[in-house]
mmCIF file of the N, C-alpha and C atoms, coordinates in Angstrom:
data_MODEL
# 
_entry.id   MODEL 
# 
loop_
_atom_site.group_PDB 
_atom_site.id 
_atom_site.type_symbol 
_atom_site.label_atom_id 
_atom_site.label_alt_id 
_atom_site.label_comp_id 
_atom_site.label_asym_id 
_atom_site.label_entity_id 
_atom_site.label_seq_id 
_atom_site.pdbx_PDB_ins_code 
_atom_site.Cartn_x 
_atom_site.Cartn_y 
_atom_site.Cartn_z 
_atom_site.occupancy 
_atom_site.B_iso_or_equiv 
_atom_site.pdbx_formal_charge 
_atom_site.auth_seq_id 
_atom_site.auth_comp_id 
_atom_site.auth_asym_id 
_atom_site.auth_atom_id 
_atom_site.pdbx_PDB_model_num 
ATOM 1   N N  . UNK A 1 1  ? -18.113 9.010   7.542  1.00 0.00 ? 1  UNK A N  1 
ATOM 2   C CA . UNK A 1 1  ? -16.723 8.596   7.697  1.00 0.00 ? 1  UNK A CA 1 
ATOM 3   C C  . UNK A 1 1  ? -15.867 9.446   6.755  1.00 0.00 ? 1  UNK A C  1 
ATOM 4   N N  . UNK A 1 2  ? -14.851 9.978   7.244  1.00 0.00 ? 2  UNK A N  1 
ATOM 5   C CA . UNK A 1 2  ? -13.619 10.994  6.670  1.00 0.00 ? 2  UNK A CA 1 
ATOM 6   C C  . UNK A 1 2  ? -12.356 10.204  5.792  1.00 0.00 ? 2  UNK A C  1 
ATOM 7   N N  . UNK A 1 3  ? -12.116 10.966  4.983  1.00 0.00 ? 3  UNK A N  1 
ATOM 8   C CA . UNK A 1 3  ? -11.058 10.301  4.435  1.00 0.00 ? 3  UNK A CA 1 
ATOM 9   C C  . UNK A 1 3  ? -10.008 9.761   5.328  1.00 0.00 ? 3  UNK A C  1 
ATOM 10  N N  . UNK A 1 4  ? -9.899  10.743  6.377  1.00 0.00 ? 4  UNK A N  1 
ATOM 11  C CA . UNK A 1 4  ? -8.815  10.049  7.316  1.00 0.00 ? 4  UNK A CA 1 
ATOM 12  C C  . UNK A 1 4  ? -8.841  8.661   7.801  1.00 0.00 ? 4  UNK A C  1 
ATOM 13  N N  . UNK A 1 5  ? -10.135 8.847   8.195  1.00 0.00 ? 5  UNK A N  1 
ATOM 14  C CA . UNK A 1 5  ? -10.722 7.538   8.678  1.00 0.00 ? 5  UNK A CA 1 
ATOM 15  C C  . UNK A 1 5  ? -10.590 6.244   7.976  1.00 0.00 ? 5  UNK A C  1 
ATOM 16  N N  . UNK A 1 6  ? -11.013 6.733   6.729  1.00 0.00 ? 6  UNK A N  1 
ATOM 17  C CA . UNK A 1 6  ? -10.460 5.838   5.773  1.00 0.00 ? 6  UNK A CA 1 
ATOM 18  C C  . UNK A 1 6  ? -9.466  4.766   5.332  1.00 0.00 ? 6  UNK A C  1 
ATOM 19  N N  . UNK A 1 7  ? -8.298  5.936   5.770  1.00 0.00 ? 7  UNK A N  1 
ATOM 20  C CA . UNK A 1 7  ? -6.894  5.871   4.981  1.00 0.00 ? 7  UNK A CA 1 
ATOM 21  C C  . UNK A 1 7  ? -6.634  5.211   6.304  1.00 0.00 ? 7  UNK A C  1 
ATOM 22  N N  . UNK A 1 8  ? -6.873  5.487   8.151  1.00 0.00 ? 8  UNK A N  1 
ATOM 23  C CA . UNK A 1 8  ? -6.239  4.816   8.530  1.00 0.00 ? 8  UNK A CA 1 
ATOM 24  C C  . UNK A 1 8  ? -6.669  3.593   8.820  1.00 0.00 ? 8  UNK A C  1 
ATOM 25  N N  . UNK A 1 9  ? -7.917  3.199   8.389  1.00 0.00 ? 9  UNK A N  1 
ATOM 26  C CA . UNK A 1 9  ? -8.260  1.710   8.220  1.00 0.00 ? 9  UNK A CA 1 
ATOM 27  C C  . UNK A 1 9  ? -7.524  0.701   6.939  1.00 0.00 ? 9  UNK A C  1 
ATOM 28  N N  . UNK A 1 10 ? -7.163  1.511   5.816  1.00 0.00 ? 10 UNK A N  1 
ATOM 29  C CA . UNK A 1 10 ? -6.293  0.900   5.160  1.00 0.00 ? 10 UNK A CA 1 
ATOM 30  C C  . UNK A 1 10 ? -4.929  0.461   5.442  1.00 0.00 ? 10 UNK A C  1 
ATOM 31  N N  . UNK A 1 11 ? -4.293  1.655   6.541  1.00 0.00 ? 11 UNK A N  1 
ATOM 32  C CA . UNK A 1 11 ? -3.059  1.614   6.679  1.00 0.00 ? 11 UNK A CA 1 
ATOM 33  C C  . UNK A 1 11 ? -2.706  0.367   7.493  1.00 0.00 ? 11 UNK A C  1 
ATOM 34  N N  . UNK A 1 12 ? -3.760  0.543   8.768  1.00 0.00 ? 12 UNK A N  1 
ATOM 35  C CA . UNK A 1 12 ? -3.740  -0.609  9.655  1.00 0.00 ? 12 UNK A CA 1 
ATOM 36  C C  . UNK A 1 12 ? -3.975  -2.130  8.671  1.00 0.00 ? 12 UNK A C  1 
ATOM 37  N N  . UNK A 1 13 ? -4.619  -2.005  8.415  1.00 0.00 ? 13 UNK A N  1 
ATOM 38  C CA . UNK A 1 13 ? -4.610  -3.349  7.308  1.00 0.00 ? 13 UNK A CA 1 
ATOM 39  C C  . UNK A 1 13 ? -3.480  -3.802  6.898  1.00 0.00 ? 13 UNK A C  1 
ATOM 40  N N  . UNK A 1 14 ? -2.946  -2.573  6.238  1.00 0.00 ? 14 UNK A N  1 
ATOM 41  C CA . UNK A 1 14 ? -1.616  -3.210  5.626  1.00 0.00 ? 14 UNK A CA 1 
ATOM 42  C C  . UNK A 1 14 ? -0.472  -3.246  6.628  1.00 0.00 ? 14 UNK A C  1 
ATOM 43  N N  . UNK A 1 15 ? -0.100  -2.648  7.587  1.00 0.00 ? 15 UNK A N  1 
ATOM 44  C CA . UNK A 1 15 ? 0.598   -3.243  8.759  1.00 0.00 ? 15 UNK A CA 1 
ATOM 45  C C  . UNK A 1 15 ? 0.465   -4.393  9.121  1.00 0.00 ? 15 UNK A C  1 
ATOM 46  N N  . UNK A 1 16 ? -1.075  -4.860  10.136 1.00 0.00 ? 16 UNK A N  1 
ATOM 47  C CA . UNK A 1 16 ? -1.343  -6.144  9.467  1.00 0.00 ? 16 UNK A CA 1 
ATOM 48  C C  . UNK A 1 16 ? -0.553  -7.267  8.588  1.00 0.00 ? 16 UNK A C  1 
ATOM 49  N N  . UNK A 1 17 ? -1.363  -6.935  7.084  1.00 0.00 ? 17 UNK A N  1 
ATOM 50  C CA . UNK A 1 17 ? -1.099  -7.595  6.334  1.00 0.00 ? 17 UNK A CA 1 
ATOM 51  C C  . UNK A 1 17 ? 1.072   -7.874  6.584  1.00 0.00 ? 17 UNK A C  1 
ATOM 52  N N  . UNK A 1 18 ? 1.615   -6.928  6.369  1.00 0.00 ? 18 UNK A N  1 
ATOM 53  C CA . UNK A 1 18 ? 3.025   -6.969  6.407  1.00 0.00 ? 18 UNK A CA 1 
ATOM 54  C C  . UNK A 1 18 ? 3.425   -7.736  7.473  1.00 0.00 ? 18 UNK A C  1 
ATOM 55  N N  . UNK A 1 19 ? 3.313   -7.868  8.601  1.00 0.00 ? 19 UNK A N  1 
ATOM 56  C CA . UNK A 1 19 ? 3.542   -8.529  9.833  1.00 0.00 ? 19 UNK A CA 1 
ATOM 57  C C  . UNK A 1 19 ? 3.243   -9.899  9.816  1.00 0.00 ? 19 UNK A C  1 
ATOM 58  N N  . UNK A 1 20 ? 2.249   -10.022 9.055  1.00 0.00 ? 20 UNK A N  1 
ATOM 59  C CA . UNK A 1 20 ? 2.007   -11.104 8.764  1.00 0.00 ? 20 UNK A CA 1 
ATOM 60  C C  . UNK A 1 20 ? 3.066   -12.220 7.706  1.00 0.00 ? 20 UNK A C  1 
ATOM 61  N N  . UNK A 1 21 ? 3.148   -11.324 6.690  1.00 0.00 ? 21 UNK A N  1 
ATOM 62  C CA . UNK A 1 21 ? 3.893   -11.744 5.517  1.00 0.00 ? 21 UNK A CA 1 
ATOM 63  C C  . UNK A 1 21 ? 5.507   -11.852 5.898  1.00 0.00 ? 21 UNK A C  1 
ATOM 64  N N  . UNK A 1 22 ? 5.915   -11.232 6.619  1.00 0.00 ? 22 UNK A N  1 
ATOM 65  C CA . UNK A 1 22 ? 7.354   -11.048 7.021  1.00 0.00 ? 22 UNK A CA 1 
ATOM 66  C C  . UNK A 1 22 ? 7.433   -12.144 8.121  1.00 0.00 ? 22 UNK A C  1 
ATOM 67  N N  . UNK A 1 23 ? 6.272   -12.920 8.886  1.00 0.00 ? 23 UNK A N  1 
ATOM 68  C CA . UNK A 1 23 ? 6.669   -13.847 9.806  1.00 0.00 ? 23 UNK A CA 1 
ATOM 69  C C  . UNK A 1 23 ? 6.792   -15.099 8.570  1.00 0.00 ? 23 UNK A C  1 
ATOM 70  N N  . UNK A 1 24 ? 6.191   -14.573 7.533  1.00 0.00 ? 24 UNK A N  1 
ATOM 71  C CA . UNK A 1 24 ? 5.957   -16.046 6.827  1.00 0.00 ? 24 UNK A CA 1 
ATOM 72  C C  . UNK A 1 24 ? 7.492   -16.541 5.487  1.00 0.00 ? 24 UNK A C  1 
ATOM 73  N N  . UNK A 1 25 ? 7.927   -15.036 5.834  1.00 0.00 ? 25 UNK A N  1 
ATOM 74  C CA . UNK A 1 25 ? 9.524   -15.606 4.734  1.00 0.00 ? 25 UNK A CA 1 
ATOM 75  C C  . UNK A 1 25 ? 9.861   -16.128 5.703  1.00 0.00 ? 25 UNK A C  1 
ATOM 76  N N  . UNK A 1 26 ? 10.947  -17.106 4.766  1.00 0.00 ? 26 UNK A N  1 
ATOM 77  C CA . UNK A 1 26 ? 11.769  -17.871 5.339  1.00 0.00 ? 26 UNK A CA 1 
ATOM 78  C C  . UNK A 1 26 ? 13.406  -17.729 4.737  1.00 0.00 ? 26 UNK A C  1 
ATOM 79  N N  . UNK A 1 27 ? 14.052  -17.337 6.265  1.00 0.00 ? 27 UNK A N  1 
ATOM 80  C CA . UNK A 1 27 ? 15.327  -17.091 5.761  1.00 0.00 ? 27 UNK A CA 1 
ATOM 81  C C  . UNK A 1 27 ? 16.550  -18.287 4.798  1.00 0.00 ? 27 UNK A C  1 
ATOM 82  N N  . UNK A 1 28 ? 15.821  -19.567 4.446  1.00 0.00 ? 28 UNK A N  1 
ATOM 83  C CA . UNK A 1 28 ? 16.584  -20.596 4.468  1.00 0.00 ? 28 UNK A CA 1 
ATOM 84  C C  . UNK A 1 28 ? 15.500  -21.655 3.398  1.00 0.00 ? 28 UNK A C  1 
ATOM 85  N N  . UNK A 1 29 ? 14.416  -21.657 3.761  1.00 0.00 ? 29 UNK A N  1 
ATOM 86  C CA . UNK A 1 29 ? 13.372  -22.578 2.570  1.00 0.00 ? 29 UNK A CA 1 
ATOM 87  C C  . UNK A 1 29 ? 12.764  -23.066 3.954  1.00 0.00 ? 29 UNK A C  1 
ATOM 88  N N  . UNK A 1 30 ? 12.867  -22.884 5.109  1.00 0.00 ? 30 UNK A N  1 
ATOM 89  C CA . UNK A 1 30 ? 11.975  -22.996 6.249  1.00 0.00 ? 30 UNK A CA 1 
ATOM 90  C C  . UNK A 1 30 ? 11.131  -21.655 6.848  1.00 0.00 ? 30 UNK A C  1 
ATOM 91  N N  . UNK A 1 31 ? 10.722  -22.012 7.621  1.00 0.00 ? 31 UNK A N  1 
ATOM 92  C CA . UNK A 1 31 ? 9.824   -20.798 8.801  1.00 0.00 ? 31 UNK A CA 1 
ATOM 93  C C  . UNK A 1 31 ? 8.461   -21.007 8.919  1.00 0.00 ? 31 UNK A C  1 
ATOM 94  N N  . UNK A 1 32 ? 8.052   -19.961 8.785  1.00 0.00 ? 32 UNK A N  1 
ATOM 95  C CA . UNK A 1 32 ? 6.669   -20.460 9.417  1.00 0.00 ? 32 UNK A CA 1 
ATOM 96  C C  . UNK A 1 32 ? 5.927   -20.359 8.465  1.00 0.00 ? 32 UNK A C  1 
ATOM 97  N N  . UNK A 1 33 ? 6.114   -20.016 6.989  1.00 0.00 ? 33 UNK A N  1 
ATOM 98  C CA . UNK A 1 33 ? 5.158   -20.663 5.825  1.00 0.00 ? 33 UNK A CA 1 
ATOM 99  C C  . UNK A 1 33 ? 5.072   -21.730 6.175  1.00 0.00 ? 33 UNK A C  1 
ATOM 100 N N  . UNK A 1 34 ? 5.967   -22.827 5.949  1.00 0.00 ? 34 UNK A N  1 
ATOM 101 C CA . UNK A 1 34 ? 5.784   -24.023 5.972  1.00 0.00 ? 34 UNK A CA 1 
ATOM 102 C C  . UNK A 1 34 ? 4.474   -24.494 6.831  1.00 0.00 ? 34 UNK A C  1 
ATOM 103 N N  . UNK A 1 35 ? 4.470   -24.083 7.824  1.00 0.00 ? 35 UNK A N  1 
ATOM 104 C CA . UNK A 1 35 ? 2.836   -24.752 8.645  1.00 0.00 ? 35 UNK A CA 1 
ATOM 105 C C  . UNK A 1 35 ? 1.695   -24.688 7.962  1.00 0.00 ? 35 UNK A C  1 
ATOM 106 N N  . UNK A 1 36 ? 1.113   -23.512 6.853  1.00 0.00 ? 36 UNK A N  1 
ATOM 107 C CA . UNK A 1 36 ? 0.186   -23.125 6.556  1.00 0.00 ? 36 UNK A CA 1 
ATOM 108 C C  . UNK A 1 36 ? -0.193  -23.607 5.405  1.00 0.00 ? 36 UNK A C  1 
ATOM 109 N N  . UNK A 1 37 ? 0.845   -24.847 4.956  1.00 0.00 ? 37 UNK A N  1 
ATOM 110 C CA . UNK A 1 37 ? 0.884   -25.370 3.810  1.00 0.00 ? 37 UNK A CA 1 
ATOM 111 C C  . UNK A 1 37 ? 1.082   -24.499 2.622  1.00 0.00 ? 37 UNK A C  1 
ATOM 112 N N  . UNK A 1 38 ? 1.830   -23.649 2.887  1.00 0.00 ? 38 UNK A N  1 
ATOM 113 C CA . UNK A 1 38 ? 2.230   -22.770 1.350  1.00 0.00 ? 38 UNK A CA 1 
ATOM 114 C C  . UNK A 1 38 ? 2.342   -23.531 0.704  1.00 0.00 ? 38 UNK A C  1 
ATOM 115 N N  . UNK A 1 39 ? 3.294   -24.465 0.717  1.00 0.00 ? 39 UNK A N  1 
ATOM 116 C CA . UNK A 1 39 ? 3.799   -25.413 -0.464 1.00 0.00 ? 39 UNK A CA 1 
ATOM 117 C C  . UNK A 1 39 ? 2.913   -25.881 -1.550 1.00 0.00 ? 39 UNK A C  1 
ATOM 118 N N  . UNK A 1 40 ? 1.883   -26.363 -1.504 1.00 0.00 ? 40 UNK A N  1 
ATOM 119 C CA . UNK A 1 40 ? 0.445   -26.472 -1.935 1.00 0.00 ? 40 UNK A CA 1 
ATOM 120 C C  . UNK A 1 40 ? -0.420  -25.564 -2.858 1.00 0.00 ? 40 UNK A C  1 
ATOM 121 N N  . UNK A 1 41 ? -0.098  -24.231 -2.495 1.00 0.00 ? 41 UNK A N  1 
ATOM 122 C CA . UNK A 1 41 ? -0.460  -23.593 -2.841 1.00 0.00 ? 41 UNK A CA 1 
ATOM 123 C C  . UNK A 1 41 ? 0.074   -22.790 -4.683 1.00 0.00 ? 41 UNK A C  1 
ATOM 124 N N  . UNK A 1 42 ? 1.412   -22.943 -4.659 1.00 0.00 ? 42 UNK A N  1 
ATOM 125 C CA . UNK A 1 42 ? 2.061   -22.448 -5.657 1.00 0.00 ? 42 UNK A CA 1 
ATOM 126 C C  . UNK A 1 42 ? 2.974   -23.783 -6.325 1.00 0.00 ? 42 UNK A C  1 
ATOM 127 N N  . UNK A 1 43 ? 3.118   -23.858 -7.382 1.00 0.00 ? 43 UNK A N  1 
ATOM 128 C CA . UNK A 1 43 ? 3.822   -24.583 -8.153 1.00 0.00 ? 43 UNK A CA 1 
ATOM 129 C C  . UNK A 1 43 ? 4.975   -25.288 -8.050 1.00 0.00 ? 43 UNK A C  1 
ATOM 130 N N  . UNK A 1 44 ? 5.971   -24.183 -7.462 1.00 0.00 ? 44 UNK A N  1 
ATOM 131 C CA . UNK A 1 44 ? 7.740   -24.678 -6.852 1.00 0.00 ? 44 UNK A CA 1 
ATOM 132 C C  . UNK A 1 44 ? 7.766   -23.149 -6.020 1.00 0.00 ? 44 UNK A C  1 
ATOM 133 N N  . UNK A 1 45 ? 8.651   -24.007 -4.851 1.00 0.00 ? 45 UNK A N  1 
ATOM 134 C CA . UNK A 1 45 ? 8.989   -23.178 -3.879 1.00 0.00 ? 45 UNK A CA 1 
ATOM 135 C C  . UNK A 1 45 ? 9.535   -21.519 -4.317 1.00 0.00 ? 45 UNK A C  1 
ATOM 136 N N  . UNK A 1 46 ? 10.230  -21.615 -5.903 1.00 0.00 ? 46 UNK A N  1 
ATOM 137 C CA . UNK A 1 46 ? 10.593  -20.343 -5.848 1.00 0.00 ? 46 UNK A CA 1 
ATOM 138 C C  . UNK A 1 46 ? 9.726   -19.665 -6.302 1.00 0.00 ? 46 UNK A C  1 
ATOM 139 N N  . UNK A 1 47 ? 8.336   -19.903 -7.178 1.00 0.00 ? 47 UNK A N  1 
ATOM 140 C CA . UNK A 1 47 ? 7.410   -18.924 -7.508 1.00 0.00 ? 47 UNK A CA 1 
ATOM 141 C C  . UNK A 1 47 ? 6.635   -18.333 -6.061 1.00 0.00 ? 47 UNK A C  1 
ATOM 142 N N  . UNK A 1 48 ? 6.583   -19.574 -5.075 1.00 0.00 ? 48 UNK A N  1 
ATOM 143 C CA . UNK A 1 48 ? 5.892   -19.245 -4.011 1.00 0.00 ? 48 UNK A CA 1 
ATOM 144 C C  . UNK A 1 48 ? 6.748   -17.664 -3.247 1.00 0.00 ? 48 UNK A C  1 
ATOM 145 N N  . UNK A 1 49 ? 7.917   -17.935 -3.032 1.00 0.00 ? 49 UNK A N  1 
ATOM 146 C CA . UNK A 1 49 ? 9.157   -17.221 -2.709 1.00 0.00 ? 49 UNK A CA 1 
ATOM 147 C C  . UNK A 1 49 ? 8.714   -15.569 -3.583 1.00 0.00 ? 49 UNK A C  1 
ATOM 148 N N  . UNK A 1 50 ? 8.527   -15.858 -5.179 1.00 0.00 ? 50 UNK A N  1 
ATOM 149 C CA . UNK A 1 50 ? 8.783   -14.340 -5.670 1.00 0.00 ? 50 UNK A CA 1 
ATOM 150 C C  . UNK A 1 50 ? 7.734   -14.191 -5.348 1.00 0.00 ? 50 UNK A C  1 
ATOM 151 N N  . UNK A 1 51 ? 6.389   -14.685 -5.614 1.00 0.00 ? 51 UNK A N  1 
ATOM 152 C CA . UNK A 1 51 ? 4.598   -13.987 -5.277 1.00 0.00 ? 51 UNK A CA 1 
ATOM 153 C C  . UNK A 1 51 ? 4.929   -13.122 -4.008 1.00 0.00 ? 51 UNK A C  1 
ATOM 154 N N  . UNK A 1 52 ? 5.733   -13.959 -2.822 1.00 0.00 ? 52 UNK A N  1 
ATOM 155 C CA . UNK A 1 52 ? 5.636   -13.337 -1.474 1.00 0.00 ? 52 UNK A CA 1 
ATOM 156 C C  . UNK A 1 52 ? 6.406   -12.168 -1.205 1.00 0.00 ? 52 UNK A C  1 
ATOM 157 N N  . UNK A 1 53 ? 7.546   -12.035 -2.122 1.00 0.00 ? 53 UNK A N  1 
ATOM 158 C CA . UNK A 1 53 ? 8.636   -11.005 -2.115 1.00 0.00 ? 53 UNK A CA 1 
ATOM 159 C C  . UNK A 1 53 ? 7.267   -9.953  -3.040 1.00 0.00 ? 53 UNK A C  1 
ATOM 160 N N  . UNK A 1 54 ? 6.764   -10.220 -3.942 1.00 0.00 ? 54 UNK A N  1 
ATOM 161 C CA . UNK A 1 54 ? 6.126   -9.210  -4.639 1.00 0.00 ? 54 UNK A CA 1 
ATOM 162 C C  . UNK A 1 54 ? 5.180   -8.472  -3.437 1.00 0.00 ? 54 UNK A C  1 
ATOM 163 N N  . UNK A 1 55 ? 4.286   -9.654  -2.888 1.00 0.00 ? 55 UNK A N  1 
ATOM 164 C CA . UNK A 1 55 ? 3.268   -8.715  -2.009 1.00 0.00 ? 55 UNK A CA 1 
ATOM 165 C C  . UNK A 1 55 ? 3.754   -7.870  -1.004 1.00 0.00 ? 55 UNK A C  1 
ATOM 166 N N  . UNK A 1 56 ? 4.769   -8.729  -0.525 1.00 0.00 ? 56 UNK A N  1 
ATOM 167 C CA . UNK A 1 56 ? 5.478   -7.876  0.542  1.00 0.00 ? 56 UNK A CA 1 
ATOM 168 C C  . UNK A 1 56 ? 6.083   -6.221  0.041  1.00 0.00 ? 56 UNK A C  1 
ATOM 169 N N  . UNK A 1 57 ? 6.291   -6.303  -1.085 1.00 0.00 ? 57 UNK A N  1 
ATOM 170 C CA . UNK A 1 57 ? 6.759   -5.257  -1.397 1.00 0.00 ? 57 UNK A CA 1 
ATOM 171 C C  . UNK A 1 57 ? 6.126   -4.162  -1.254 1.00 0.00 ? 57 UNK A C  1 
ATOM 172 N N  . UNK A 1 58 ? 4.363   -5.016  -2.307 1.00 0.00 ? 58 UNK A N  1 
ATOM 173 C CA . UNK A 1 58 ? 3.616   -3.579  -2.523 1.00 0.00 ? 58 UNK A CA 1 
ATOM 174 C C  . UNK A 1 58 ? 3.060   -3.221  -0.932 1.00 0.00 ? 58 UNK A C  1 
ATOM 175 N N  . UNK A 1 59 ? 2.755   -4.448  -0.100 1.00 0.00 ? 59 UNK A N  1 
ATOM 176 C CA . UNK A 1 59 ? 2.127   -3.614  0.994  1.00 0.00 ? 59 UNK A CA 1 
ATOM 177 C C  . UNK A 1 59 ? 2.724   -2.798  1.713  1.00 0.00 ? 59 UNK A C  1 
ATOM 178 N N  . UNK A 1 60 ? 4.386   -3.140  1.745  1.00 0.00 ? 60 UNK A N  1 
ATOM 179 C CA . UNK A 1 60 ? 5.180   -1.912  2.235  1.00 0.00 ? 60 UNK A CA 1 
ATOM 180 C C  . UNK A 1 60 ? 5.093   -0.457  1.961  1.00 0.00 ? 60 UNK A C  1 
ATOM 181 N N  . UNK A 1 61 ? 5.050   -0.926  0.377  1.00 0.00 ? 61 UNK A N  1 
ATOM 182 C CA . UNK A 1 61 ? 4.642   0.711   -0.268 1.00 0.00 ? 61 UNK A CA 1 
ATOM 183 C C  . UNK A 1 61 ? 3.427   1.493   -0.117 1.00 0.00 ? 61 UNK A C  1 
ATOM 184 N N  . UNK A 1 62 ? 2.494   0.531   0.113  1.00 0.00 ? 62 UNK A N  1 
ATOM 185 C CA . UNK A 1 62 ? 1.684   1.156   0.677  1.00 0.00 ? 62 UNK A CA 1 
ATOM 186 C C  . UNK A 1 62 ? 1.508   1.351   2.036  1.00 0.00 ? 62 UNK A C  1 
ATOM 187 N N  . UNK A 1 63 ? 1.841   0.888   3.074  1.00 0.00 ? 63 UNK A N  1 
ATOM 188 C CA . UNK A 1 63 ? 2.445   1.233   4.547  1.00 0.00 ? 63 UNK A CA 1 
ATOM 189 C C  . UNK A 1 63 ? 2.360   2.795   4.125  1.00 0.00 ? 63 UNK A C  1 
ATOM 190 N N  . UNK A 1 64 ? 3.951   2.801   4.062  1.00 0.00 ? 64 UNK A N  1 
ATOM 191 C CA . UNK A 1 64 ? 5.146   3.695   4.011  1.00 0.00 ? 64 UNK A CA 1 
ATOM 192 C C  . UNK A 1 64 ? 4.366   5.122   3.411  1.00 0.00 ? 64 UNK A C  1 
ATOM 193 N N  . UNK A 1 65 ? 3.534   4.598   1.797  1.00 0.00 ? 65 UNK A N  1 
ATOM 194 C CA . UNK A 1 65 ? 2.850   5.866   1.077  1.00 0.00 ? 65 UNK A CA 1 
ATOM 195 C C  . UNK A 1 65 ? 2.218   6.191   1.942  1.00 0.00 ? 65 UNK A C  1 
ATOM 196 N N  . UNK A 1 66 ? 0.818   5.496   2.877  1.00 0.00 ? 66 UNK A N  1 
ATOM 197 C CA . UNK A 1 66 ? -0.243  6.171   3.904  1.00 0.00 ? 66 UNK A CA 1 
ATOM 198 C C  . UNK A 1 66 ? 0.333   6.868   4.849  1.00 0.00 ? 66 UNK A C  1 
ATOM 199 N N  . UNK A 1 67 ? 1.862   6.331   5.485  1.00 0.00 ? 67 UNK A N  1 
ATOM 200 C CA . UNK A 1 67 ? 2.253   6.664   6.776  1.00 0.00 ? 67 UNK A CA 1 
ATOM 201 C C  . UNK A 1 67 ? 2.734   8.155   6.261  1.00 0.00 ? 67 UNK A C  1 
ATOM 202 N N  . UNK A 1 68 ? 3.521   8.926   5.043  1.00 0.00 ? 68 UNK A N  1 
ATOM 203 C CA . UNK A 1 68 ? 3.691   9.850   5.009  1.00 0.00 ? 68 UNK A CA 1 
ATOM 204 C C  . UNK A 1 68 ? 2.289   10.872  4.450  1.00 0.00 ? 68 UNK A C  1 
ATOM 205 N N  . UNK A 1 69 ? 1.452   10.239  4.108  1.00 0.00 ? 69 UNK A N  1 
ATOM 206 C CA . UNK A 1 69 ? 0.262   10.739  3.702  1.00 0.00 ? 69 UNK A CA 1 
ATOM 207 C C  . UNK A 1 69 ? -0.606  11.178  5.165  1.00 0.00 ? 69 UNK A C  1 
ATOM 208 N N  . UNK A 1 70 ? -0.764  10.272  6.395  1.00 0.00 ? 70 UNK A N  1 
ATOM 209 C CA . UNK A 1 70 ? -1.477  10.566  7.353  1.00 0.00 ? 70 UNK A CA 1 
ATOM 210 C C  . UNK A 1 70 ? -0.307  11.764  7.893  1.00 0.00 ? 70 UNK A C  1 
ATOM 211 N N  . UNK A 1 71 ? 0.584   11.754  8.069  1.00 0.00 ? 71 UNK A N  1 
ATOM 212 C CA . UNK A 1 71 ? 1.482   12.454  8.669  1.00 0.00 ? 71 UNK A CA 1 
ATOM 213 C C  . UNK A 1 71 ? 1.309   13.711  8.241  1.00 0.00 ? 71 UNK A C  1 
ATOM 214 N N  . UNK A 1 72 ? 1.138   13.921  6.948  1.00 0.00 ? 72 UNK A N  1 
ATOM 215 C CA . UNK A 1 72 ? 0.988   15.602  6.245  1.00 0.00 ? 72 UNK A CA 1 
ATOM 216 C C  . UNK A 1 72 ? -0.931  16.011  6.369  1.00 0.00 ? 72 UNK A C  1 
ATOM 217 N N  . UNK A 1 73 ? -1.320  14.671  7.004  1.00 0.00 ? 73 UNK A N  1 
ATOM 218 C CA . UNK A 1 73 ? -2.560  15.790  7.139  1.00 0.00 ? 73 UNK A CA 1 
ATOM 219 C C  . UNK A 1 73 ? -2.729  15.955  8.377  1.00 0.00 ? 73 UNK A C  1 
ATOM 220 N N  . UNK A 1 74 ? -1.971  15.362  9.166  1.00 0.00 ? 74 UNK A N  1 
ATOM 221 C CA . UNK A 1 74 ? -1.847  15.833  10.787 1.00 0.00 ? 74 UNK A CA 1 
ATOM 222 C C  . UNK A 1 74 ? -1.348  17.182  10.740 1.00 0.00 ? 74 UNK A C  1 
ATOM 223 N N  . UNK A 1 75 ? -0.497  17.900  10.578 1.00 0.00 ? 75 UNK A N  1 
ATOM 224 C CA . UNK A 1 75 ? 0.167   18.766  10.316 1.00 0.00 ? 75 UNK A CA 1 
ATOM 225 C C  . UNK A 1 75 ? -0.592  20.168  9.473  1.00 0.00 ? 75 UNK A C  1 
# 
């Protein structure tokens, strides 16, 4: 298995992962966390809120880093 191969099993992951995380904010203190029992999970709604803003962040960055990374070795 090639690095490419690699990288685009990570990337897909984190697409994934992001798609996931972005159905689960909630524009208001509702959406579709709420089903999965987030609430439960974290202390008060707003730590739950920053953890999710944090992950969301990094998996973007990592999206975004692989997507220009696969792109320059296509090329």
């Amino acid at each position: 298995m090639d690095i490419t191969a690699v990288l685009k099993v990570i990337w897909m992951v984190a697409a994934s992962g992001l798609t996931i995380l972005v159905l689960l904010h909630s524009p208001k203190g509702d959406g579709l966390g709420g089903l999965g029992g987030q609430a439960q999970l974290f202390s008060s709604a707003k730590s739950a809120e920053v953890t999710l803003n944090r992950v969301t962040w990094t998996l973007f960055s990592v999206f975004m880093g692989l997507t220009i990374v696969l792109s320059r070795l296509k090329a």
